[in-house]
N, C-alpha and C positions, 0 to 999 in steps of 0.2 A: 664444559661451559654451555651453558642454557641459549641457544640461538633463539634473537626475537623472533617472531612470526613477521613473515613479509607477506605483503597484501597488494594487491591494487585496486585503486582507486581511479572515479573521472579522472581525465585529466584535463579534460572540457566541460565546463559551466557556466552555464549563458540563461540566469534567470530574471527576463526584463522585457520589457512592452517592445515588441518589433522583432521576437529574436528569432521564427518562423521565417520570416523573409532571409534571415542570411543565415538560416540550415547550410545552404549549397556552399557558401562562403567557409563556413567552419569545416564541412567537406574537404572542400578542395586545398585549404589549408595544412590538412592531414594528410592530403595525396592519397585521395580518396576520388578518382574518377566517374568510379562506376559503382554502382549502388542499388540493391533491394530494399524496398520500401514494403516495410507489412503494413496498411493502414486499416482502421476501424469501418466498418461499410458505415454509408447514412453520414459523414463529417460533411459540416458546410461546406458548399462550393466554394464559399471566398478562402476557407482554409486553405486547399486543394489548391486552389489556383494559386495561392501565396508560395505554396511550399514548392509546385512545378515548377512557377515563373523563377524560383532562388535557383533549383538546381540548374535551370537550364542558361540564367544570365551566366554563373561560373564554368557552366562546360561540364558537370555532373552528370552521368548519362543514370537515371533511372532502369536497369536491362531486365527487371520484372518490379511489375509495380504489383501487389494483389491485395484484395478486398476481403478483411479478416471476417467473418461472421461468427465463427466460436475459436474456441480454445483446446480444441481437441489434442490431446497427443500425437493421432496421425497425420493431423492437418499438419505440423510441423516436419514430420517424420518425412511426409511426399514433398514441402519444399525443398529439404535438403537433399532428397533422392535427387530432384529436378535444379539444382542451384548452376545458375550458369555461368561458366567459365570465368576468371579475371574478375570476380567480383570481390571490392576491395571491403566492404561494410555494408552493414544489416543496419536500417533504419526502422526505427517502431513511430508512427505517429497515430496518434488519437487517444484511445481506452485500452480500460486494462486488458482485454482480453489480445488484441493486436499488440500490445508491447509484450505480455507472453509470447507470445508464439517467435514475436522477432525477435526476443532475448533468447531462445532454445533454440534458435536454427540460429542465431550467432554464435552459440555455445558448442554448437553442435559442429558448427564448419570452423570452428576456431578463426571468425569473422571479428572484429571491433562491433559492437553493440552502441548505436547511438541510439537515445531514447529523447523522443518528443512527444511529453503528453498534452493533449490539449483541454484538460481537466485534472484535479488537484485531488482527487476523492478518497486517494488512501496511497500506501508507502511504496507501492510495490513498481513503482516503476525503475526505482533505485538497490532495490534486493538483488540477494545472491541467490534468488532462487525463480522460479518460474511455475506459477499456478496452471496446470493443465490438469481436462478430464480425461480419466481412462476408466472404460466402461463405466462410463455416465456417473464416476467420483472424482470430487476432485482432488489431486495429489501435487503436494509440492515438489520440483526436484530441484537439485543441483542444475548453480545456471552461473553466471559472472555479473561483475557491475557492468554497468555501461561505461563505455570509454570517453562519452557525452552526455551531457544532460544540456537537455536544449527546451527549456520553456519558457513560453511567451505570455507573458501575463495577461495583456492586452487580450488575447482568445483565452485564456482560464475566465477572465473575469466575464466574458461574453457565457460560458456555459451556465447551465442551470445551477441556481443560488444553490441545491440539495447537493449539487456534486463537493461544492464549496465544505457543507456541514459535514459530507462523508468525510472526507480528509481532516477535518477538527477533531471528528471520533475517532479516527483511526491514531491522530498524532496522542491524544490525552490518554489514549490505553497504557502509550508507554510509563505511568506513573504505575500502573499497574501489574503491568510484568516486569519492571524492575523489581518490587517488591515481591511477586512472585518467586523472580529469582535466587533473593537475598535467603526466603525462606526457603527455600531447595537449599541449601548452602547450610542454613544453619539447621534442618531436620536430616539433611541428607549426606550432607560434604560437599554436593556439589563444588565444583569451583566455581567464582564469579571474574569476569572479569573488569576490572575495576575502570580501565579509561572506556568501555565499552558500556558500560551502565551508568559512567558520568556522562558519559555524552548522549547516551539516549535522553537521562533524565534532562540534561540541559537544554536539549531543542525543544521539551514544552514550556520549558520558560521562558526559553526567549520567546517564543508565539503567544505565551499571555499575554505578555506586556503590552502587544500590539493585533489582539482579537480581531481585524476589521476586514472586512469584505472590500477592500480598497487596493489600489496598486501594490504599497508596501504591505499590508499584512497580506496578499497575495504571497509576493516574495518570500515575506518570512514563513510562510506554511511550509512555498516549495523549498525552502531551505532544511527546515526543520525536518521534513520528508526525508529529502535528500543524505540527508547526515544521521537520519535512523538506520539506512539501508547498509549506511560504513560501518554503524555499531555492528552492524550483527556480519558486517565481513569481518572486524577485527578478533569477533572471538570464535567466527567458524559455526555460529548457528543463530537462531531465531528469539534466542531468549532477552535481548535487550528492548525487545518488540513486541513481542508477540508471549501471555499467559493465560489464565484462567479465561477470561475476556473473547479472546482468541478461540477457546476452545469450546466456548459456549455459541460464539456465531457462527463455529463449524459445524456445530449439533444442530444447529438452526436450519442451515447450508445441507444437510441433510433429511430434518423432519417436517419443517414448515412447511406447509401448503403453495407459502407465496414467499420465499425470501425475499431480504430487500437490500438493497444498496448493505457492501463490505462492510462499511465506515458505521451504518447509522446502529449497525447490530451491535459492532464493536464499540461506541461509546455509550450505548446503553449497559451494554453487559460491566464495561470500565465503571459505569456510577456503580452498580449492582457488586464488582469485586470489589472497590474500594468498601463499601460499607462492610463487606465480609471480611474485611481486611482491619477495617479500623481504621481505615487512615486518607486522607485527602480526597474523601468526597464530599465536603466543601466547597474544594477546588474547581472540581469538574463541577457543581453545581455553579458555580458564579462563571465557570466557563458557559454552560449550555444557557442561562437565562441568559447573561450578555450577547449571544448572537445569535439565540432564537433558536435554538438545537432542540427545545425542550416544546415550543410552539409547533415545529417540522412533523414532532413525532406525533403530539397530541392530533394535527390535523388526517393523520394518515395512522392511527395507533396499530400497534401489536397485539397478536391474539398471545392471550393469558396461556391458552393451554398448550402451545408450540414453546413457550417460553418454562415452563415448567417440566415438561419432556425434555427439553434441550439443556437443563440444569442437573438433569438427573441422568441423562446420558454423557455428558462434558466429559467428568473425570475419568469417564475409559477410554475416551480418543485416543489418547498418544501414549503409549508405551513409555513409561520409565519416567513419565513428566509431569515433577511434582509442584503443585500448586495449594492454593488456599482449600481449594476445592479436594486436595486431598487428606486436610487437616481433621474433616467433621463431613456430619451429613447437613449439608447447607442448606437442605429446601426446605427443612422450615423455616428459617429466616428468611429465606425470598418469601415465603405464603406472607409472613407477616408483613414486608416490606408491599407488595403488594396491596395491601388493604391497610396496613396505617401509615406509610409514608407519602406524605401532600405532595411532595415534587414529583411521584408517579402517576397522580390524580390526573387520569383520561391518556394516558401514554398506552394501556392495554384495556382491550375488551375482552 
Protein backbone atom coordinates (compact mmCIF):
# COMPACT_ATOMS: atom_id res chain seq x y z
CA UNK A 1 0.00 0.00 0.00
CA UNK A 2 1.14 3.46 -1.18
CA UNK A 3 1.68 5.73 2.21
CA UNK A 4 0.69 9.53 1.50
CA UNK A 5 3.50 11.86 1.96
CA UNK A 6 3.30 13.55 5.45
CA UNK A 7 4.44 17.14 5.35
CA UNK A 8 4.44 19.98 7.80
CA UNK A 9 3.09 22.89 7.59
CA UNK A 10 2.54 26.75 9.60
CA UNK A 11 0.66 25.99 12.10
CA UNK A 12 0.79 29.74 12.77
CA UNK A 13 -0.75 32.41 10.51
CA UNK A 14 -1.15 35.82 11.36
CA UNK A 15 -1.57 37.77 8.09
CA UNK A 16 -3.15 41.37 9.30
CA UNK A 17 -2.36 45.09 10.20
CA UNK A 18 -1.00 44.98 13.89
CA UNK A 19 0.40 41.37 13.83
CA UNK A 20 4.17 42.65 14.76
CA UNK A 21 3.21 43.88 18.01
CA UNK A 22 1.91 40.48 19.35
CA UNK A 23 5.08 38.39 17.55
CA UNK A 24 5.81 37.84 21.52
CA UNK A 25 2.09 37.00 22.12
CA UNK A 26 2.21 34.18 19.54
CA UNK A 27 5.63 33.26 21.11
CA UNK A 28 4.81 32.65 24.26
CA UNK A 29 1.77 30.96 23.30
CA UNK A 30 3.91 28.31 21.92
CA UNK A 31 5.94 28.11 25.12
CA UNK A 32 8.52 29.73 23.39
CA UNK A 33 10.45 31.78 26.23
CA UNK A 34 13.56 32.39 24.94
CA UNK A 35 14.31 33.47 21.43
CA UNK A 36 16.92 34.32 18.49
CA UNK A 37 16.08 36.93 16.43
CA UNK A 38 18.04 37.18 12.87
CA UNK A 39 16.97 40.68 11.82
CA UNK A 40 17.76 42.57 8.39
CA UNK A 41 20.33 45.59 9.41
CA UNK A 42 18.92 49.25 8.37
CA UNK A 43 14.76 48.05 9.52
CA UNK A 44 12.80 51.14 10.96
CA UNK A 45 13.21 51.86 14.34
CA UNK A 46 9.51 51.85 14.89
CA UNK A 47 9.64 48.33 13.57
CA UNK A 48 12.35 47.35 16.22
CA UNK A 49 10.78 48.94 18.89
CA UNK A 50 7.31 47.22 17.95
CA UNK A 51 8.67 43.93 17.72
CA UNK A 52 11.07 44.55 21.41
CA UNK A 53 8.27 46.14 23.13
CA UNK A 54 5.83 42.66 22.14
CA UNK A 55 8.54 40.34 23.23
CA UNK A 56 9.40 41.94 26.29
CA UNK A 57 5.25 42.84 27.40
CA UNK A 58 5.02 38.74 27.28
CA UNK A 59 8.11 37.70 29.16
CA UNK A 60 10.12 36.59 25.73
CA UNK A 61 13.60 36.89 26.41
CA UNK A 62 15.34 37.79 23.19
CA UNK A 63 19.15 35.85 24.34
CA UNK A 64 20.89 36.89 20.93
CA UNK A 65 19.52 39.43 18.93
CA UNK A 66 21.84 39.92 15.54
CA UNK A 67 22.01 42.16 12.60
CA UNK A 68 21.94 40.14 9.15
CA UNK A 69 23.93 42.11 6.64
CA UNK A 70 24.29 39.01 4.08
CA UNK A 71 23.49 35.64 3.42
CA UNK A 72 26.52 33.80 3.70
CA UNK A 73 26.61 30.26 4.36
CA UNK A 74 28.98 30.73 7.23
CA UNK A 75 27.35 33.46 8.67
CA UNK A 76 24.87 30.83 9.48
CA UNK A 77 27.15 28.05 10.08
CA UNK A 78 29.00 30.51 13.18
CA UNK A 79 25.55 31.17 14.61
CA UNK A 80 24.81 27.71 15.19
CA UNK A 81 28.43 27.12 16.30
CA UNK A 82 27.63 29.99 18.82
CA UNK A 83 23.55 29.13 19.58
CA UNK A 84 22.88 29.63 23.33
CA UNK A 85 21.57 27.29 25.44
CA UNK A 86 17.65 26.76 26.13
CA UNK A 87 16.78 28.47 23.18
CA UNK A 88 13.26 27.47 22.24
CA UNK A 89 12.82 29.29 18.38
CA UNK A 90 14.61 31.08 15.70
CA UNK A 91 12.82 34.22 14.63
CA UNK A 92 13.67 35.90 10.97
CA UNK A 93 12.33 39.47 10.73
CA UNK A 94 12.70 41.88 7.89
CA UNK A 95 14.22 40.64 4.15
CA UNK A 96 15.04 38.13 2.57
CA UNK A 97 18.35 37.63 3.31
CA UNK A 98 17.78 37.57 7.45
CA UNK A 99 14.88 35.20 7.06
CA UNK A 100 17.52 32.85 5.18
CA UNK A 101 19.83 32.67 7.44
CA UNK A 102 17.20 32.34 10.45
CA UNK A 103 15.36 29.47 8.39
CA UNK A 104 19.12 27.46 8.27
CA UNK A 105 20.23 27.91 11.69
CA UNK A 106 16.46 26.85 12.64
CA UNK A 107 17.11 23.96 10.40
CA UNK A 108 20.13 23.42 11.31
CA UNK A 109 19.43 23.43 15.36
CA UNK A 110 16.16 21.57 14.81
CA UNK A 111 14.72 25.06 16.26
CA UNK A 112 10.84 26.08 15.22
CA UNK A 113 11.38 28.62 12.51
CA UNK A 114 9.03 31.73 12.92
CA UNK A 115 9.13 34.00 9.95
CA UNK A 116 8.36 37.78 9.89
CA UNK A 117 8.69 39.56 6.92
CA UNK A 118 8.27 43.00 6.73
CA UNK A 119 8.13 43.23 2.80
CA UNK A 120 6.03 40.99 0.37
CA UNK A 121 8.76 40.96 -2.55
CA UNK A 122 8.93 37.25 -3.34
CA UNK A 123 8.01 33.61 -2.01
CA UNK A 124 10.64 32.71 -0.21
CA UNK A 125 9.91 33.44 3.20
CA UNK A 126 7.61 30.36 3.28
CA UNK A 127 9.97 27.72 1.19
CA UNK A 128 11.49 24.75 2.03
CA UNK A 129 14.58 25.77 1.12
CA UNK A 130 17.03 28.58 2.05
CA UNK A 131 18.99 30.90 -0.40
CA UNK A 132 22.51 31.13 0.71
CA UNK A 133 26.10 32.36 -0.89
CA UNK A 134 28.97 29.88 -0.87
CA UNK A 135 31.94 31.32 -2.49
CA UNK A 136 30.25 34.22 -3.61
CA UNK A 137 27.12 31.80 -5.52
CA UNK A 138 24.32 31.57 -4.70
CA UNK A 139 22.80 27.93 -3.74
CA UNK A 140 19.76 26.86 -2.57
CA UNK A 141 19.60 24.07 0.26
CA UNK A 142 17.35 22.09 2.15
CA UNK A 143 15.70 24.02 4.97
CA UNK A 144 11.87 23.50 6.55
CA UNK A 145 8.59 25.79 6.62
CA UNK A 146 8.23 27.97 9.17
CA UNK A 147 6.24 26.98 12.16
CA UNK A 148 4.82 30.70 11.86
CA UNK A 149 4.18 33.03 9.63
CA UNK A 150 3.71 36.40 11.22
CA UNK A 151 3.03 39.34 8.83
CA UNK A 152 1.91 42.59 9.42
CA UNK A 153 0.50 44.34 6.51
CA UNK A 154 0.20 47.56 8.07
CA UNK A 155 4.51 47.67 7.90
CA UNK A 156 4.36 45.73 4.30
CA UNK A 157 2.36 48.34 3.13
CA UNK A 158 4.72 51.06 4.63
CA UNK A 159 7.69 49.44 2.51
CA UNK A 160 8.69 50.70 -0.84
CA UNK A 161 5.84 50.33 -3.55
CA UNK A 162 8.85 48.17 -5.83
CA UNK A 163 9.11 45.49 -3.00
CA UNK A 164 5.22 45.31 -3.46
CA UNK A 165 5.76 44.65 -7.60
CA UNK A 166 8.68 42.07 -6.70
CA UNK A 167 6.37 39.77 -5.03
CA UNK A 168 3.47 40.30 -8.01
CA UNK A 169 6.44 39.02 -10.34
CA UNK A 170 7.52 36.40 -8.37
CA UNK A 171 3.71 35.09 -7.55
CA UNK A 172 2.65 35.26 -11.64
CA UNK A 173 5.81 33.26 -12.56
CA UNK A 174 3.96 30.37 -10.98
CA UNK A 175 1.60 30.43 -14.28
CA UNK A 176 4.79 29.63 -15.77
CA UNK A 177 6.41 26.93 -14.15
CA UNK A 178 3.45 25.12 -13.73
CA UNK A 179 3.43 24.77 -17.48
CA UNK A 180 6.95 24.24 -17.42
CA UNK A 181 6.20 21.42 -15.43
CA UNK A 182 3.42 19.81 -17.18
CA UNK A 183 5.89 19.79 -20.21
CA UNK A 184 8.63 18.02 -18.32
CA UNK A 185 5.74 15.34 -17.79
CA UNK A 186 4.70 15.07 -21.05
CA UNK A 187 8.54 15.24 -23.06
CA UNK A 188 10.02 13.66 -20.14
CA UNK A 189 7.70 11.45 -17.76
CA UNK A 190 8.37 13.55 -15.21
CA UNK A 191 5.70 13.03 -12.63
CA UNK A 192 3.52 16.03 -11.55
CA UNK A 193 1.98 16.58 -8.87
CA UNK A 194 -1.53 17.27 -9.25
CA UNK A 195 -2.82 19.04 -5.73
CA UNK A 196 0.60 20.75 -5.70
CA UNK A 197 0.37 22.50 -9.35
CA UNK A 198 -3.46 23.21 -8.46
CA UNK A 199 -2.60 24.95 -5.85
CA UNK A 200 0.27 26.79 -7.09
CA UNK A 201 -1.84 27.83 -9.99
CA UNK A 202 -4.81 28.77 -7.82
CA UNK A 203 -2.92 31.41 -5.60
CA UNK A 204 -2.50 33.74 -8.81
CA UNK A 205 -5.99 33.67 -9.20
CA UNK A 206 -7.04 34.46 -6.29
CA UNK A 207 -4.42 37.75 -6.26
CA UNK A 208 -5.83 38.73 -9.73
CA UNK A 209 -9.04 39.08 -8.70
CA UNK A 210 -7.85 41.64 -6.09
CA UNK A 211 -4.48 43.34 -7.74
CA UNK A 212 -4.33 46.22 -5.28
CA UNK A 213 -1.71 47.94 -3.26
CA UNK A 214 -4.28 48.24 -0.31
CA UNK A 215 -4.80 46.25 3.15
CA UNK A 216 -6.59 43.33 1.48
CA UNK A 217 -4.61 42.70 -1.77
CA UNK A 218 -1.71 43.18 0.73
CA UNK A 219 -3.29 39.91 2.40
CA UNK A 220 -4.01 38.09 -0.54
CA UNK A 221 -0.33 38.48 -2.02
CA UNK A 222 0.94 37.37 1.54
CA UNK A 223 -1.44 34.53 1.26
CA UNK A 224 -0.87 33.63 -2.16
CA UNK A 225 2.99 33.64 -1.21
CA UNK A 226 2.45 31.68 1.62
CA UNK A 227 0.50 28.78 -0.09
CA UNK A 228 3.29 28.59 -2.98
CA UNK A 229 5.96 27.61 -0.43
CA UNK A 230 3.18 24.41 0.83
CA UNK A 231 3.12 23.54 -3.12
CA UNK A 232 6.53 22.88 -3.31
CA UNK A 233 6.64 21.09 0.31
CA UNK A 234 3.96 18.87 -0.91
CA UNK A 235 5.73 17.53 -3.76
CA UNK A 236 9.43 17.59 -2.31
CA UNK A 237 10.88 20.40 -4.67
CA UNK A 238 10.63 23.68 -6.38
CA UNK A 239 8.80 22.83 -9.53
CA UNK A 240 5.33 24.23 -8.57
CA UNK A 241 7.27 27.64 -8.26
CA UNK A 242 9.93 28.06 -9.82
CA UNK A 243 10.79 27.29 -14.14
CA UNK A 244 12.24 28.66 -17.13
CA UNK A 245 11.69 32.20 -15.56
CA UNK A 246 13.51 31.25 -12.53
CA UNK A 247 16.28 30.05 -14.46
CA UNK A 248 16.76 32.88 -16.45
CA UNK A 249 16.95 35.44 -13.23
CA UNK A 250 19.43 33.08 -11.97
CA UNK A 251 21.59 33.74 -15.21
CA UNK A 252 21.07 37.22 -14.54
CA UNK A 253 21.89 36.69 -10.75
CA UNK A 254 25.06 35.64 -12.16
CA UNK A 255 25.94 37.80 -15.41
CA UNK A 256 24.51 41.16 -14.98
CA UNK A 257 26.42 43.90 -14.15
CA UNK A 258 23.74 45.17 -11.77
CA UNK A 259 21.09 42.76 -10.68
CA UNK A 260 18.01 43.82 -9.56
CA UNK A 261 15.20 42.96 -7.19
CA UNK A 262 14.36 38.67 -7.27
CA UNK A 263 10.79 39.41 -8.22
CA UNK A 264 11.09 42.18 -11.03
CA UNK A 265 13.75 39.69 -13.11
CA UNK A 266 11.34 36.98 -12.37
CA UNK A 267 8.23 38.55 -13.83
CA UNK A 268 9.67 39.82 -16.66
CA UNK A 269 11.32 36.69 -17.59
CA UNK A 270 7.34 34.97 -16.74
CA UNK A 271 5.83 37.60 -19.69
CA UNK A 272 9.04 36.43 -21.87
CA UNK A 273 8.30 32.34 -20.99
CA UNK A 274 4.77 32.70 -21.48
CA UNK A 275 5.01 34.05 -24.95
CA UNK A 276 7.71 31.04 -25.49
CA UNK A 277 5.10 29.05 -24.29
CA UNK A 278 2.18 30.13 -25.91
CA UNK A 279 0.18 30.65 -23.35
CA UNK A 280 -1.17 33.28 -20.77
CA UNK A 281 0.83 36.28 -21.43
CA UNK A 282 -2.22 38.25 -21.73
CA UNK A 283 -2.53 37.43 -18.28
CA UNK A 284 0.53 38.85 -16.96
CA UNK A 285 0.13 41.58 -19.35
CA UNK A 286 -3.23 42.99 -17.77
CA UNK A 287 -1.53 41.94 -14.58
CA UNK A 288 1.63 44.29 -14.95
CA UNK A 289 -0.30 47.49 -16.77
CA UNK A 290 -2.99 47.21 -13.83
CA UNK A 291 -0.44 47.84 -11.19
CA UNK A 292 2.25 49.55 -13.01
CA UNK A 293 4.81 46.56 -13.14
CA UNK A 294 5.42 47.59 -16.72
CA UNK A 295 5.81 51.54 -15.71
CA UNK A 296 8.60 50.24 -12.66
CA UNK A 297 10.62 48.70 -15.29
CA UNK A 298 10.37 51.20 -17.96
CA UNK A 299 11.48 53.93 -15.42
CA UNK A 300 14.59 51.88 -14.25
CA UNK A 301 14.92 49.47 -17.64
CA UNK A 302 17.16 46.42 -18.37
CA UNK A 303 20.28 46.13 -20.32
CA UNK A 304 19.33 44.25 -23.54
CA UNK A 305 22.64 42.48 -23.67
CA UNK A 306 22.71 40.81 -19.93
CA UNK A 307 19.33 39.67 -20.90
CA UNK A 308 20.29 38.01 -23.89
CA UNK A 309 23.38 36.24 -22.17
CA UNK A 310 21.25 35.29 -19.50
CA UNK A 311 18.63 33.41 -22.13
CA UNK A 312 21.49 31.73 -23.72
CA UNK A 313 23.11 30.54 -20.66
CA UNK A 314 19.47 29.63 -18.59
CA UNK A 315 18.98 26.20 -19.95
CA UNK A 316 22.41 24.77 -18.60
CA UNK A 317 21.70 25.84 -14.93
CA UNK A 318 20.11 23.01 -13.48
CA UNK A 319 20.88 19.65 -14.35
CA UNK A 320 18.12 17.44 -15.45
CA UNK A 321 15.57 20.39 -15.62
CA UNK A 322 13.45 20.35 -18.35
CA UNK A 323 11.85 23.45 -19.49
CA UNK A 324 10.45 25.48 -22.61
CA UNK A 325 13.74 26.42 -22.89
CA UNK A 326 14.82 22.96 -23.46
CA UNK A 327 12.33 22.50 -26.41
CA UNK A 328 14.29 24.98 -29.11
CA UNK A 329 16.88 27.58 -29.36
CA UNK A 330 14.72 30.42 -28.12
CA UNK A 331 16.83 33.45 -28.76
CA UNK A 332 15.73 34.20 -31.72
CA UNK A 333 12.41 34.63 -30.53
CA UNK A 334 13.34 36.92 -27.67
CA UNK A 335 15.77 39.07 -30.47
CA UNK A 336 12.34 39.43 -32.13
CA UNK A 337 10.35 40.00 -29.05
CA UNK A 338 12.59 42.52 -28.30
CA UNK A 339 12.17 44.82 -31.22
CA UNK A 340 8.56 44.18 -32.40
CA UNK A 341 6.79 43.51 -29.30
CA UNK A 342 5.03 47.25 -27.84
CA UNK A 343 4.56 46.05 -24.27
CA UNK A 344 8.69 45.74 -24.21
CA UNK A 345 8.93 49.24 -25.63
CA UNK A 346 11.66 51.15 -23.30
CA UNK A 347 11.69 48.15 -20.58
CA UNK A 348 15.44 47.41 -21.97
CA UNK A 349 18.43 49.56 -23.39
Amino acid sequence: MIQPPRITVPGLVRIKGGALARLGLYLRREGHGRVVVAASAGLPGGVLDTVRQGLAREGVQAVRWVEVENNEFETAAALFAELPGGVGAVVGLGGGKALDIAKYLAYLARRPYFAAPTALSHDGFCSPQASLTIKGRRRSLAAALPHGVVVDVAVCLEAPRILWLSGLGDLVSKLSAVFDWKLAFHHRGEPVEDLAALLSDATVHQFLANPEFTPQGMIHLGTALMLNGIAMEICGSSRPASGSEHLISHALDELAARPRLHGLQVGMATYVTCRLQGQRADTVDRLFQTTGFWDAIRADPFAREDWLAALALAPSLKEDFFTVLSTRDCLPEFRAMLDEDPRLAGCFV
